[in-house]
PDB file of N, CA, C and O in Angstrom:
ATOM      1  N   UNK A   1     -73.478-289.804-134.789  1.00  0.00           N
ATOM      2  CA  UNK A   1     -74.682-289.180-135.288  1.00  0.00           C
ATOM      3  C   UNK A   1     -74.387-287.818-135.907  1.00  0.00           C
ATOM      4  O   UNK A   1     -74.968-287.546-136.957  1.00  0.00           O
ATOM      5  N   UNK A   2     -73.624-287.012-135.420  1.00  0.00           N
ATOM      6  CA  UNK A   2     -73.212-285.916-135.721  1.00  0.00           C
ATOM      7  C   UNK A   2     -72.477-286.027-137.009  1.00  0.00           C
ATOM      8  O   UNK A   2     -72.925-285.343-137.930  1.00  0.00           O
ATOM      9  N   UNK A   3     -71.638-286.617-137.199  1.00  0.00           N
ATOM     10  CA  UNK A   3     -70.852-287.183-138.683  1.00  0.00           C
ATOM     11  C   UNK A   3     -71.818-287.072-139.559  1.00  0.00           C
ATOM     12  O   UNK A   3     -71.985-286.098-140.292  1.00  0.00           O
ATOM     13  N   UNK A   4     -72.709-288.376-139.510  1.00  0.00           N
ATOM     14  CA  UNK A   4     -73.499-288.846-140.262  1.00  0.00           C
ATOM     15  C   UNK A   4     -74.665-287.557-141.031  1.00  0.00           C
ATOM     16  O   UNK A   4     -75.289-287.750-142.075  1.00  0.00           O
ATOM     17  N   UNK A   5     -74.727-286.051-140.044  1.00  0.00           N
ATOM     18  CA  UNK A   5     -75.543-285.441-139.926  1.00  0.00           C
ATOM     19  C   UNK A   5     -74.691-284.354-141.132  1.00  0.00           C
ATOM     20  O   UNK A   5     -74.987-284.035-142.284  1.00  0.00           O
ATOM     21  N   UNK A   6     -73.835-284.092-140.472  1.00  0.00           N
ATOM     22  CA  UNK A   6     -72.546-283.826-141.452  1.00  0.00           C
ATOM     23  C   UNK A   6     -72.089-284.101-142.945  1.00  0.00           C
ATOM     24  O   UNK A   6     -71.527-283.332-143.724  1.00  0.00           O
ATOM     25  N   UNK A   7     -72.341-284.929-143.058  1.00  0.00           N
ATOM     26  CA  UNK A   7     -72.131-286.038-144.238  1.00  0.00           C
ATOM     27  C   UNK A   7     -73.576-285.814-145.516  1.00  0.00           C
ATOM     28  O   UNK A   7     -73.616-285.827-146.746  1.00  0.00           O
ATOM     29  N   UNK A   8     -74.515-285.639-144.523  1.00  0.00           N
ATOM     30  CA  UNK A   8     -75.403-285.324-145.232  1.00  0.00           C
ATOM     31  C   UNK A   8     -75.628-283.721-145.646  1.00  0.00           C
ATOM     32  O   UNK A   8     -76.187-283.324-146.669  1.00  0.00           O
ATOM     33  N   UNK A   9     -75.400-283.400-145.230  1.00  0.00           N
ATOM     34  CA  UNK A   9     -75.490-281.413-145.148  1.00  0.00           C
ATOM     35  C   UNK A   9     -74.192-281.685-146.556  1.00  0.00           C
ATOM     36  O   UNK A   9     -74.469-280.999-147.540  1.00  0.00           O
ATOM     37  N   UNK A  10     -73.349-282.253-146.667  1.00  0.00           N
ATOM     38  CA  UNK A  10     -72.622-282.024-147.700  1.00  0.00           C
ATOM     39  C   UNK A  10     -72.440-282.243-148.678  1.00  0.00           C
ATOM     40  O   UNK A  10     -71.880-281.729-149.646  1.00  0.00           O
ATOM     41  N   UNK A  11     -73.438-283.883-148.213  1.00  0.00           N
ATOM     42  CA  UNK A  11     -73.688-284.439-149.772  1.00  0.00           C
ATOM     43  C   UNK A  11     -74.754-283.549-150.961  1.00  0.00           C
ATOM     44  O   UNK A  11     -74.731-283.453-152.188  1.00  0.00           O
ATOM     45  N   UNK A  12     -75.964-282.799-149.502  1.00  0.00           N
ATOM     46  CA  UNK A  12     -76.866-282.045-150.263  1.00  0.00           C
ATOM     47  C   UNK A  12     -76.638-280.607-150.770  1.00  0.00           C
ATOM     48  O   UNK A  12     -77.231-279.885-151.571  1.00  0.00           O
ATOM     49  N   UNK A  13     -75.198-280.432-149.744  1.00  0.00           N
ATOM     50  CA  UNK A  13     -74.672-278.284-150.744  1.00  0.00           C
ATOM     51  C   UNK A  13     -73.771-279.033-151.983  1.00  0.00           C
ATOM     52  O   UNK A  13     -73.777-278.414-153.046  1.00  0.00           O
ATOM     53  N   UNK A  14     -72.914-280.443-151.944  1.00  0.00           N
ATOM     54  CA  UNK A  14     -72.666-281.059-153.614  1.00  0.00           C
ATOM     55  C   UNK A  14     -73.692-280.726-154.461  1.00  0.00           C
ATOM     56  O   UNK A  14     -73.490-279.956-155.400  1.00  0.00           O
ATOM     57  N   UNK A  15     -74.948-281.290-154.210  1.00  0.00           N
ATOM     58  CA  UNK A  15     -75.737-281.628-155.067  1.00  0.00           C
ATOM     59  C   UNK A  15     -76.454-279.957-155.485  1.00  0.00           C
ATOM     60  O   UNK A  15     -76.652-279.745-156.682  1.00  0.00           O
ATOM     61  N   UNK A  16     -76.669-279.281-154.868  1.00  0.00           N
ATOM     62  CA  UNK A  16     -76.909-277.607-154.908  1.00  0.00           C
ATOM     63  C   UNK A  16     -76.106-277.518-156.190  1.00  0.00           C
ATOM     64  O   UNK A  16     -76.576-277.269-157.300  1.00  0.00           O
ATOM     65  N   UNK A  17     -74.433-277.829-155.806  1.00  0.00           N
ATOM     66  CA  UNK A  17     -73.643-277.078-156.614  1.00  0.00           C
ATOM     67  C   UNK A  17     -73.755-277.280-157.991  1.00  0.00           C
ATOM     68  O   UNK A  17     -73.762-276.464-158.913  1.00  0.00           O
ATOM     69  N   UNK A  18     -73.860-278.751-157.983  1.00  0.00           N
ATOM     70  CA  UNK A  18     -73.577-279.551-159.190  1.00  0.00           C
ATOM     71  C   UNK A  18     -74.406-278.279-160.165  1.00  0.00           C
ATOM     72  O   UNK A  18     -74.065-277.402-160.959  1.00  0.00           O
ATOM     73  N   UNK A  19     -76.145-278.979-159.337  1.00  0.00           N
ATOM     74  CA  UNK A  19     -77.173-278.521-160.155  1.00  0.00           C
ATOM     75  C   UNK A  19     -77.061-276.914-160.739  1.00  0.00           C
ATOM     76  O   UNK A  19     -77.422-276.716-161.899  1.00  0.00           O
ATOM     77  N   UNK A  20     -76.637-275.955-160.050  1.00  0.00           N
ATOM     78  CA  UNK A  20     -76.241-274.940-160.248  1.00  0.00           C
ATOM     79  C   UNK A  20     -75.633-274.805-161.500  1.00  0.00           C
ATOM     80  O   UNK A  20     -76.193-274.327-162.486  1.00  0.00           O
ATOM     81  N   UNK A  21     -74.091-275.371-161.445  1.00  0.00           N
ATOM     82  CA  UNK A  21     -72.716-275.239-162.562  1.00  0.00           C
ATOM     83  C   UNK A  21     -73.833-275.554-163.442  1.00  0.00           C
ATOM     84  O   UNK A  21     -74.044-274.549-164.121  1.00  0.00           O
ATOM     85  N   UNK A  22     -74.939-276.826-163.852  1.00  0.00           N
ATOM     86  CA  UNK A  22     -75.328-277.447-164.801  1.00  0.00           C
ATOM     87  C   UNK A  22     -76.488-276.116-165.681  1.00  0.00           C
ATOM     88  O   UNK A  22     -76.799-276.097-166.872  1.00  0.00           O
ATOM     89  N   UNK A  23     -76.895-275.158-164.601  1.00  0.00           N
ATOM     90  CA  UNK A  23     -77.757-274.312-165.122  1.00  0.00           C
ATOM     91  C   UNK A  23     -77.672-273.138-165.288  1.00  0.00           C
ATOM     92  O   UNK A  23     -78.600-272.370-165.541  1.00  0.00           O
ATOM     93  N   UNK A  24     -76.170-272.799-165.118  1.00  0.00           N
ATOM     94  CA  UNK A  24     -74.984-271.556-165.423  1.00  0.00           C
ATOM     95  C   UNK A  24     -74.090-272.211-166.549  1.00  0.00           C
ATOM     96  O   UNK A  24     -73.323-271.385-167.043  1.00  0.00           O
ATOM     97  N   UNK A  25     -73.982-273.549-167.112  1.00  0.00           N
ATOM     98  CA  UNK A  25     -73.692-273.572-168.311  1.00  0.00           C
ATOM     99  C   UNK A  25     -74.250-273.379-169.505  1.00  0.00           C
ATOM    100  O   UNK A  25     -73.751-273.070-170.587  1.00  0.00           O
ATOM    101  N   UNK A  26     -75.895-273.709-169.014  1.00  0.00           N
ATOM    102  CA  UNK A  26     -77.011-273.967-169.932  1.00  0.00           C
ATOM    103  C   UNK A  26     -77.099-272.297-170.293  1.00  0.00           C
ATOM    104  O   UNK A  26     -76.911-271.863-171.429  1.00  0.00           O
ATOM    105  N   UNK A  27     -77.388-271.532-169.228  1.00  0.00           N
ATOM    106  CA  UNK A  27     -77.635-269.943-169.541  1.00  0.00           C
ATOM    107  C   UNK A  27     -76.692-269.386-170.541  1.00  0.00           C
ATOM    108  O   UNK A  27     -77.060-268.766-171.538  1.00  0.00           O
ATOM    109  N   UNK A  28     -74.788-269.769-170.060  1.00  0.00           N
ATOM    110  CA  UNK A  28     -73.770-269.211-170.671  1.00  0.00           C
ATOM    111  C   UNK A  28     -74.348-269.603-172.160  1.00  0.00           C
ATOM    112  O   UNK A  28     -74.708-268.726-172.945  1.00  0.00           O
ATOM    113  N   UNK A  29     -74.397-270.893-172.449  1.00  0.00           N
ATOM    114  CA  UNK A  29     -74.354-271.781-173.906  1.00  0.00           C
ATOM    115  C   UNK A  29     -75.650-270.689-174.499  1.00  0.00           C
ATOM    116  O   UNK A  29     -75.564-270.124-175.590  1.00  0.00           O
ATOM    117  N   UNK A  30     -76.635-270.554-173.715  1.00  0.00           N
ATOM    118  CA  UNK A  30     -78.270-269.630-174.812  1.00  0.00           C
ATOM    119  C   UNK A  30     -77.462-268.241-174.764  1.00  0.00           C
ATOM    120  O   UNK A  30     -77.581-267.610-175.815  1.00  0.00           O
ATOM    121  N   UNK A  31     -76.734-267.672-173.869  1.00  0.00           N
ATOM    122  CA  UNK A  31     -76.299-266.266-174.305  1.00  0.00           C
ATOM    123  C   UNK A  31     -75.449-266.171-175.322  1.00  0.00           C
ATOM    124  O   UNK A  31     -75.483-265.236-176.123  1.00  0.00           O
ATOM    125  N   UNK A  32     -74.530-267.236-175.376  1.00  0.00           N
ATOM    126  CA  UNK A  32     -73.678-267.349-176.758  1.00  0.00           C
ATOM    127  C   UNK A  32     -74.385-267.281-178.046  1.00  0.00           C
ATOM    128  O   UNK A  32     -74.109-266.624-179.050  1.00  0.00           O
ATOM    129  N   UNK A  33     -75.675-268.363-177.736  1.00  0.00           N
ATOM    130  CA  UNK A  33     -76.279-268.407-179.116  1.00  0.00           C
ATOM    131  C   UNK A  33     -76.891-267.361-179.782  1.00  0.00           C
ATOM    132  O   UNK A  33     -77.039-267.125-180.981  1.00  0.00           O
ATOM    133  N   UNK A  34     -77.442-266.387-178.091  1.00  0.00           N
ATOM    134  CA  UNK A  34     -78.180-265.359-178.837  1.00  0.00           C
ATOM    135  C   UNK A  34     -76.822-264.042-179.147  1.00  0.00           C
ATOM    136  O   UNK A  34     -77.133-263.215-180.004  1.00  0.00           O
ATOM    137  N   UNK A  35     -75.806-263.914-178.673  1.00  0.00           N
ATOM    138  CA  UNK A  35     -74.558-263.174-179.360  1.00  0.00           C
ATOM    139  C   UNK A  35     -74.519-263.507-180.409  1.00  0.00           C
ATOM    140  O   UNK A  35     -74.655-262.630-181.262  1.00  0.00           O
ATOM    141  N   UNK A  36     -74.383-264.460-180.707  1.00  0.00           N
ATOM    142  CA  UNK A  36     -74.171-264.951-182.296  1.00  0.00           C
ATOM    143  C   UNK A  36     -75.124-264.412-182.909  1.00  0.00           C
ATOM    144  O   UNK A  36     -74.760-263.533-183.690  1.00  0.00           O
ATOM    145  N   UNK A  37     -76.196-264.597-182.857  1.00  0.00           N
ATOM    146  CA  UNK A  37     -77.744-264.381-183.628  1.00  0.00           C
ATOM    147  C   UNK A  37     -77.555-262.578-183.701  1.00  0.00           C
ATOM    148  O   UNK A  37     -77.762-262.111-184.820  1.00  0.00           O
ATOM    149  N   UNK A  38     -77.223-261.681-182.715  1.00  0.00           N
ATOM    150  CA  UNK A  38     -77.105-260.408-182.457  1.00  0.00           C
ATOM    151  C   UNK A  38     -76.589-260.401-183.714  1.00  0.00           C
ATOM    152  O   UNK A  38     -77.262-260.260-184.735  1.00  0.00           O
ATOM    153  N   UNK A  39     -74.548-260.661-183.629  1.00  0.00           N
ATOM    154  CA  UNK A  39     -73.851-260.107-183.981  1.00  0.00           C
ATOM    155  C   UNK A  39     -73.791-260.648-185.671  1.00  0.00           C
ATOM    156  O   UNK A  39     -72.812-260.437-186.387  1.00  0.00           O
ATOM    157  N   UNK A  40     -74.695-261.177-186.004  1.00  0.00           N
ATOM    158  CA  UNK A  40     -75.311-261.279-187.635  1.00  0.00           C
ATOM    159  C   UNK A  40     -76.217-260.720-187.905  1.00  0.00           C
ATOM    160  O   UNK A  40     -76.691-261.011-189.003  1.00  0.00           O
ATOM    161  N   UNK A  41     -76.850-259.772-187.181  1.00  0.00           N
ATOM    162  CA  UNK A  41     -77.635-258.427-187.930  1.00  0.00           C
ATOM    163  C   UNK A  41     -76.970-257.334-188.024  1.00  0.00           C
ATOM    164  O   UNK A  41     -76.279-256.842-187.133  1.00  0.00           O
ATOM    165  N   UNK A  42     -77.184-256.821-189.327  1.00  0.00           N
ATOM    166  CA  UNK A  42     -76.976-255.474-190.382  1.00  0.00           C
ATOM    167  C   UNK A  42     -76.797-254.330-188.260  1.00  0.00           C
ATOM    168  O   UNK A  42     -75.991-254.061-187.369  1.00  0.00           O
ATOM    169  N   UNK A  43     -77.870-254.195-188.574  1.00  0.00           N
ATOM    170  CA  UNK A  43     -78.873-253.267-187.561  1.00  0.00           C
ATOM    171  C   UNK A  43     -79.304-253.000-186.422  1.00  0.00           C
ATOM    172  O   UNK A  43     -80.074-252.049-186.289  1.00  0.00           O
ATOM    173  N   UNK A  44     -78.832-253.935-185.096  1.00  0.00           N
ATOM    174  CA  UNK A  44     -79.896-254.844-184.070  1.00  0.00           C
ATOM    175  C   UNK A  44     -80.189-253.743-183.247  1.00  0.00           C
ATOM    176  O   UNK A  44     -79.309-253.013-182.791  1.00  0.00           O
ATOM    177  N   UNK A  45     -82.022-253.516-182.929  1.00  0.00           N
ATOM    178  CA  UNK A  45     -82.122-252.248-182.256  1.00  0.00           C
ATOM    179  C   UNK A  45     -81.997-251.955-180.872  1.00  0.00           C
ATOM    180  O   UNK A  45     -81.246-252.584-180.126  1.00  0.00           O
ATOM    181  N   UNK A  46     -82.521-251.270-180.613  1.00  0.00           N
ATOM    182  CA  UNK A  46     -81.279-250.694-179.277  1.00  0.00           C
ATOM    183  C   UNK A  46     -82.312-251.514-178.015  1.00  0.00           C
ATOM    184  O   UNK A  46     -81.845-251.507-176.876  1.00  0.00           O
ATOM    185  N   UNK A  47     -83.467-252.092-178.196  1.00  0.00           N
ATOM    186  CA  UNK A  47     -83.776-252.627-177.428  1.00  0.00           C
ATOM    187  C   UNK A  47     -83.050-253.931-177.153  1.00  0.00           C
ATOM    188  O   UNK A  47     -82.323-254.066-176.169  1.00  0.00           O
ATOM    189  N   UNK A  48     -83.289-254.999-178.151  1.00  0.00           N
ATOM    190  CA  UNK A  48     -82.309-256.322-178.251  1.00  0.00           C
ATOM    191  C   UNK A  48     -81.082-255.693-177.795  1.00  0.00           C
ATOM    192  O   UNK A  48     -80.669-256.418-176.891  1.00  0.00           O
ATOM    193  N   UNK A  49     -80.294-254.723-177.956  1.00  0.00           N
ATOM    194  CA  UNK A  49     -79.011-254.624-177.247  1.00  0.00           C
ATOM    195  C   UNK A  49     -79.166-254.392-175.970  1.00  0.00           C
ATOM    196  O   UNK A  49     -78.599-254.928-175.018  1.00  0.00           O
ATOM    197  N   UNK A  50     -80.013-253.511-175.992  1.00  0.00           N
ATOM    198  CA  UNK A  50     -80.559-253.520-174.408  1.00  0.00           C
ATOM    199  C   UNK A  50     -80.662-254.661-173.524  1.00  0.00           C
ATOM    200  O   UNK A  50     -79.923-255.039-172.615  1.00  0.00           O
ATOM    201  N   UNK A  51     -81.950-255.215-174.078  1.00  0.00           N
ATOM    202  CA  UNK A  51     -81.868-256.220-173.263  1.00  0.00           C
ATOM    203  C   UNK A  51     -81.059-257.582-173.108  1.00  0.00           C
ATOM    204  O   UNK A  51     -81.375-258.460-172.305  1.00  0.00           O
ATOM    205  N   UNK A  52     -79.964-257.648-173.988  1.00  0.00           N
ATOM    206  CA  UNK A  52     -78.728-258.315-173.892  1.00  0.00           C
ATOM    207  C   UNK A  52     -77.846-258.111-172.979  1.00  0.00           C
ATOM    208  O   UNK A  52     -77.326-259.018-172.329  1.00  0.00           O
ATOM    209  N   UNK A  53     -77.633-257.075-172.867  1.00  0.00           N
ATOM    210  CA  UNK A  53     -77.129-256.328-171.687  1.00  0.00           C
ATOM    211  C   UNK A  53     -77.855-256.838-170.393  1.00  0.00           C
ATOM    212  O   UNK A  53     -77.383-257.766-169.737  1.00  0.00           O
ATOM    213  N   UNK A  54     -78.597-256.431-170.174  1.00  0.00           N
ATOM    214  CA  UNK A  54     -79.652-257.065-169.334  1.00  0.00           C
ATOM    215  C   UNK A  54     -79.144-258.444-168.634  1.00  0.00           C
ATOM    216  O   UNK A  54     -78.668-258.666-167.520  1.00  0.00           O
ATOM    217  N   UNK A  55     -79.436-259.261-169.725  1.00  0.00           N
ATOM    218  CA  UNK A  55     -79.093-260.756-169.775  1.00  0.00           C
ATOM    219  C   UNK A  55     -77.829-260.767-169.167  1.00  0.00           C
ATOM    220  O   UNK A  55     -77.804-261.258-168.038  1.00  0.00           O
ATOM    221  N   UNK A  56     -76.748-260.339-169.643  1.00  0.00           N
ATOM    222  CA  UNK A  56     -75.355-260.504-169.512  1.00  0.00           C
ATOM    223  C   UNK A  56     -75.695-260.196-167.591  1.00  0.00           C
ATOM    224  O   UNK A  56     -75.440-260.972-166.669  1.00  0.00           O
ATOM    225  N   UNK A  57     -76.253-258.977-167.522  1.00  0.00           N
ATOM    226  CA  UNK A  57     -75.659-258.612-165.886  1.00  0.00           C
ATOM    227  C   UNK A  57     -76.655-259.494-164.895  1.00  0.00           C
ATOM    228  O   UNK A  57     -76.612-259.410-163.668  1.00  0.00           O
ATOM    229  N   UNK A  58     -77.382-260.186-165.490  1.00  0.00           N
ATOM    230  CA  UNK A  58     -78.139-261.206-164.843  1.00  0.00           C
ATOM    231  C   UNK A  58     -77.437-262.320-164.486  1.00  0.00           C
ATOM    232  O   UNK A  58     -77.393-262.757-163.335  1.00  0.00           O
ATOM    233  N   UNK A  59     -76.739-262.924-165.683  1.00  0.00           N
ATOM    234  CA  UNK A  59     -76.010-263.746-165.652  1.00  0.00           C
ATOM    235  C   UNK A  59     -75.065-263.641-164.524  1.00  0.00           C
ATOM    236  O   UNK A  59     -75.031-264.703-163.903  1.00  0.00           O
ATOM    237  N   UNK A  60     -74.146-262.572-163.955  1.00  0.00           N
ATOM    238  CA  UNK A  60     -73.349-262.266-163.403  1.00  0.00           C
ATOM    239  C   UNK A  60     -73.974-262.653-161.778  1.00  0.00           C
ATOM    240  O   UNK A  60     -73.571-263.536-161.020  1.00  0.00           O
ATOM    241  N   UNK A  61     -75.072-261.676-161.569  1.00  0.00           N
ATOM    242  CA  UNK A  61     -75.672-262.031-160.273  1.00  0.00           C
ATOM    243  C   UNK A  61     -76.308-263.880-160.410  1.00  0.00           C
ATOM    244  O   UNK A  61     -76.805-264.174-159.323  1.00  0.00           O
ATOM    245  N   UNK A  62     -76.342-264.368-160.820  1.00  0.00           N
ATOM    246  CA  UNK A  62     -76.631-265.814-160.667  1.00  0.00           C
ATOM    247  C   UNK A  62     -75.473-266.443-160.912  1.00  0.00           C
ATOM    248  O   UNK A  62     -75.544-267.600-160.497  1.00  0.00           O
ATOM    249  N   UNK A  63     -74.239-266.147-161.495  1.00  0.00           N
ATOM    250  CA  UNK A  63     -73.183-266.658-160.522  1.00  0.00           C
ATOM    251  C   UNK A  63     -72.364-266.725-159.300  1.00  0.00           C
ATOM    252  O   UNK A  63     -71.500-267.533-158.959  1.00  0.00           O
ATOM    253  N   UNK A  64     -72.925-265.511-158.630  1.00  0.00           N
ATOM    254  CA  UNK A  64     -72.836-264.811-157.798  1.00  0.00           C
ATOM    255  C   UNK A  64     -73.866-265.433-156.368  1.00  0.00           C
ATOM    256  O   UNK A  64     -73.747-265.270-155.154  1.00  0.00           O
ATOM    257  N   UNK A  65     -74.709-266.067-157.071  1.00  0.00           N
ATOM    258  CA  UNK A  65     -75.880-266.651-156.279  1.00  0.00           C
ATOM    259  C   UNK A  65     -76.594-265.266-155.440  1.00  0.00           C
ATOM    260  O   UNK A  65     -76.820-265.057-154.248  1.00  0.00           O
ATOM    261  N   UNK A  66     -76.823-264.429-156.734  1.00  0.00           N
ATOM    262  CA  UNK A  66     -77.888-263.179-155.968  1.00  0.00           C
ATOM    263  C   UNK A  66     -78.996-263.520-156.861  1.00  0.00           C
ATOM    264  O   UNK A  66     -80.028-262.899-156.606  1.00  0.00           O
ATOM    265  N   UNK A  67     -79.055-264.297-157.787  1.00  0.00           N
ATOM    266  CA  UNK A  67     -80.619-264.383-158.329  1.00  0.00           C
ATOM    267  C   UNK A  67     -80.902-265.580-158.523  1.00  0.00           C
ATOM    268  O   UNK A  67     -79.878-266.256-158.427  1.00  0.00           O
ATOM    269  N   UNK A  68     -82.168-266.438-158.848  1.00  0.00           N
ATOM    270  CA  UNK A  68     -82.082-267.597-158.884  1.00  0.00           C
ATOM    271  C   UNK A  68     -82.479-268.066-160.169  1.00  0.00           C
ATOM    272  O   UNK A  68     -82.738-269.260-160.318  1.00  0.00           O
ATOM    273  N   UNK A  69     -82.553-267.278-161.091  1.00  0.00           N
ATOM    274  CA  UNK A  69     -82.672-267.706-162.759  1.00  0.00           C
ATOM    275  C   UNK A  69     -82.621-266.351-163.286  1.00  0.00           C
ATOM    276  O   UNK A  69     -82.710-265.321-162.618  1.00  0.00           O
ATOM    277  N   UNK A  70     -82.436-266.469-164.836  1.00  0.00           N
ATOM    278  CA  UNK A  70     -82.590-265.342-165.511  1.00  0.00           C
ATOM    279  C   UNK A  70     -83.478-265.573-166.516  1.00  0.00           C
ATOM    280  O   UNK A  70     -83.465-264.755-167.436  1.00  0.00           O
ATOM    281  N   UNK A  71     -84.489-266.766-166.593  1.00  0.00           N
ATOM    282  CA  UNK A  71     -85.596-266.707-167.902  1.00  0.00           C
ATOM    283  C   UNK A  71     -86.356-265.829-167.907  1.00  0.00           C
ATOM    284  O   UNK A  71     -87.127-266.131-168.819  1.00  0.00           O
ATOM    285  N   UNK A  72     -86.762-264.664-167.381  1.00  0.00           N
ATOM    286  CA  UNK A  72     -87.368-263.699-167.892  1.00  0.00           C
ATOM    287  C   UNK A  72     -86.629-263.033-168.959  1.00  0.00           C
ATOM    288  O   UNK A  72     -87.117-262.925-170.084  1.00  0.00           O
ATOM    289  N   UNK A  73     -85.357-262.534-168.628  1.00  0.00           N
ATOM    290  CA  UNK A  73     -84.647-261.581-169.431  1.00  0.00           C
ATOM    291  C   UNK A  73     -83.755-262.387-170.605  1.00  0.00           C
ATOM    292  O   UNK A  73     -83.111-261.757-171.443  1.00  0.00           O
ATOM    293  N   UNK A  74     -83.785-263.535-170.576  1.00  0.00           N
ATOM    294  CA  UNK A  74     -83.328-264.684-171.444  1.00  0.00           C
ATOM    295  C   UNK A  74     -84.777-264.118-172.771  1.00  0.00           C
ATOM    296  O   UNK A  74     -84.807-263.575-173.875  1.00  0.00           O
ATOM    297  N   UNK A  75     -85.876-264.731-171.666  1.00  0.00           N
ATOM    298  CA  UNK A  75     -86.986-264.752-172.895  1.00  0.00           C
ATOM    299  C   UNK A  75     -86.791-263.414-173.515  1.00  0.00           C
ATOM    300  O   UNK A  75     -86.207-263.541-174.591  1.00  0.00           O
ATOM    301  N   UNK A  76     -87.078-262.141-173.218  1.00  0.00           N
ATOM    302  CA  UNK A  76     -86.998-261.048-173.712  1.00  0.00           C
ATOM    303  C   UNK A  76     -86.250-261.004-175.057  1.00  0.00           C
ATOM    304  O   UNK A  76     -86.895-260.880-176.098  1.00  0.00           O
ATOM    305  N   UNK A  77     -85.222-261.079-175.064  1.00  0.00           N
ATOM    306  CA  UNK A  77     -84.212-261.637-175.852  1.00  0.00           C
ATOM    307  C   UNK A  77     -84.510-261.888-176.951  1.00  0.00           C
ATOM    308  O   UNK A  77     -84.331-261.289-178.011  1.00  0.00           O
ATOM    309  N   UNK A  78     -85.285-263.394-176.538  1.00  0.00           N
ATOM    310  CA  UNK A  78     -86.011-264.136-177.726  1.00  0.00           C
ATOM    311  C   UNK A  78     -86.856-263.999-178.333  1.00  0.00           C
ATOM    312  O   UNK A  78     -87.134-264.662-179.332  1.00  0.00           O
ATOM    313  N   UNK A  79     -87.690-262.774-177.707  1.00  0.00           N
ATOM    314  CA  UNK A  79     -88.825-262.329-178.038  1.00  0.00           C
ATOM    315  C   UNK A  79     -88.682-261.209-178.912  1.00  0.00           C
ATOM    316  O   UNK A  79     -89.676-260.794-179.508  1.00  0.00           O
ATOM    317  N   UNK A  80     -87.455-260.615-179.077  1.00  0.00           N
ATOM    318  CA  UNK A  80     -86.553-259.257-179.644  1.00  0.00           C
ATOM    319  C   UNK A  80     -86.035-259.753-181.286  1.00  0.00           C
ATOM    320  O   UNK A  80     -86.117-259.159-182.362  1.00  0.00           O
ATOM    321  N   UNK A  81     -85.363-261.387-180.846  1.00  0.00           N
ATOM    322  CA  UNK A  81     -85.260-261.711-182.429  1.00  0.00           C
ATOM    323  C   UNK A  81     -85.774-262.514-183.208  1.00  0.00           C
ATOM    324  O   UNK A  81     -85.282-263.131-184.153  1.00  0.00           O
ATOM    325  N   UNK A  82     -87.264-262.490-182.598  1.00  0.00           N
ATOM    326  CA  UNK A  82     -88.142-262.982-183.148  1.00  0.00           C
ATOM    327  C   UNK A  82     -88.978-261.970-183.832  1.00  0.00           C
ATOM    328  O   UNK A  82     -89.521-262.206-184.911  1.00  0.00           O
ATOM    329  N   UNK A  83     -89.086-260.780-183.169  1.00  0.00           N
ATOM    330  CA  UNK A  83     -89.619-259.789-183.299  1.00  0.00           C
ATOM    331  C   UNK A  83     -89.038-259.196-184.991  1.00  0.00           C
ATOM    332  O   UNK A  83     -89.750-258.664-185.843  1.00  0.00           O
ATOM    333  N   UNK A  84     -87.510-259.510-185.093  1.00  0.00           N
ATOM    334  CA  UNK A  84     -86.735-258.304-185.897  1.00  0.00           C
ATOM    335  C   UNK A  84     -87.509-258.158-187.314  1.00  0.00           C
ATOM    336  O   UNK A  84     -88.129-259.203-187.513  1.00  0.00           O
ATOM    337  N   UNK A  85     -87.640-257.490-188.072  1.00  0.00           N
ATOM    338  CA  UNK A  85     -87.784-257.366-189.378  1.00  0.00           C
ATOM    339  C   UNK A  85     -86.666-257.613-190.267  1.00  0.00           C
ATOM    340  O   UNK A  85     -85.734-256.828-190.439  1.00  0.00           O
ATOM    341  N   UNK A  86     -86.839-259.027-190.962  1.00  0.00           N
ATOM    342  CA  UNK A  86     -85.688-259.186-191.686  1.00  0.00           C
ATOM    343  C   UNK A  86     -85.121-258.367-192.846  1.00  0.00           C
ATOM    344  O   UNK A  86     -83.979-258.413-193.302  1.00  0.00           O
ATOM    345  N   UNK A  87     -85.791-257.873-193.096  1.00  0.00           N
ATOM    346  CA  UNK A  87     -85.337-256.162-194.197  1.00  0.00           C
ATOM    347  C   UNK A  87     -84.273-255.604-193.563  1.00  0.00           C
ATOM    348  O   UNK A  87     -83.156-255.451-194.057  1.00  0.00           O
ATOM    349  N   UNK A  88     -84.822-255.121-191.826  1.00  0.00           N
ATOM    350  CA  UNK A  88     -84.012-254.636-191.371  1.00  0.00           C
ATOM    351  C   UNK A  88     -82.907-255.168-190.835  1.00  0.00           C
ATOM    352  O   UNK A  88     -81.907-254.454-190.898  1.00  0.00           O
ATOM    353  N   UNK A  89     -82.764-256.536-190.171  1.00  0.00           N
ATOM    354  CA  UNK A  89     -82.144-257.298-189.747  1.00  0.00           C
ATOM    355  C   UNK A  89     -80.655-257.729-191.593  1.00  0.00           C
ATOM    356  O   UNK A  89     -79.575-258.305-191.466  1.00  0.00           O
ATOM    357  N   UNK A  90     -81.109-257.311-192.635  1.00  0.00           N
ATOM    358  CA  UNK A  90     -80.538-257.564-193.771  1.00  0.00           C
ATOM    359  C   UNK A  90     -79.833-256.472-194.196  1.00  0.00           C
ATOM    360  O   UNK A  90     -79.273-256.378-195.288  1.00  0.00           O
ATOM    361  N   UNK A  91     -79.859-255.671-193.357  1.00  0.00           N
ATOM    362  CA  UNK A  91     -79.204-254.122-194.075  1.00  0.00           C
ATOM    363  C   UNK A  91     -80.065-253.657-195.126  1.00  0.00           C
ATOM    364  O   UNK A  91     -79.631-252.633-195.654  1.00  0.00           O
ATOM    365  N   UNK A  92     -81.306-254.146-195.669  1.00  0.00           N
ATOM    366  CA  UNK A  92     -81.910-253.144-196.717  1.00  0.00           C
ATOM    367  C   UNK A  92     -82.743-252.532-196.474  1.00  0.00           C
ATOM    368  O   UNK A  92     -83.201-251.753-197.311  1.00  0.00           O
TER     369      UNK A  92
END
């Protein structure tokens, strides 16, 4: 019984993990995209860097398993280069 009890406690911190790696790749893969998106503006203002930053040290504590998502500061982000003015975002 104890095995069996065992067996299960491990099958379910696997399944923790899996799910985890699967949603610390997903985060890594949107921070890349939004680096990319950054590092093709002329200009990017100091908030979007800001809160990239942000993102990045979020990221860190949720691999770390001190936080349990980072879509707030993900969204922010998105909300920053959505925001940009493409004039400015163009260098003119």
């Amino acid at each position: 019984m104890l095995l069996l009890l065992f067996a299960m406690a491990l099958k379910d911190a696997q399944q923790t993990q899996t799910q985890h790696d699967r949603n610390e790749w997903a985060m890594y893969q949107r921070m890349q995209a939004d680096q990319e998106s950054i590092s093709d503006i002329w200009r990017p203002t100091a908030k979007l860097v800001s809160d990239y930053q942000k993102v990045r040290s979020c990221y860190v504590r949720f691999h770390l398993y001190r936080t349990p998502n980072c879509d707030i500061e993900l969204t922010e982000v998105e909300k920053d280069l959505g925001n940009l003015d493409v004039a400015q975002a163009e260098g003119r």
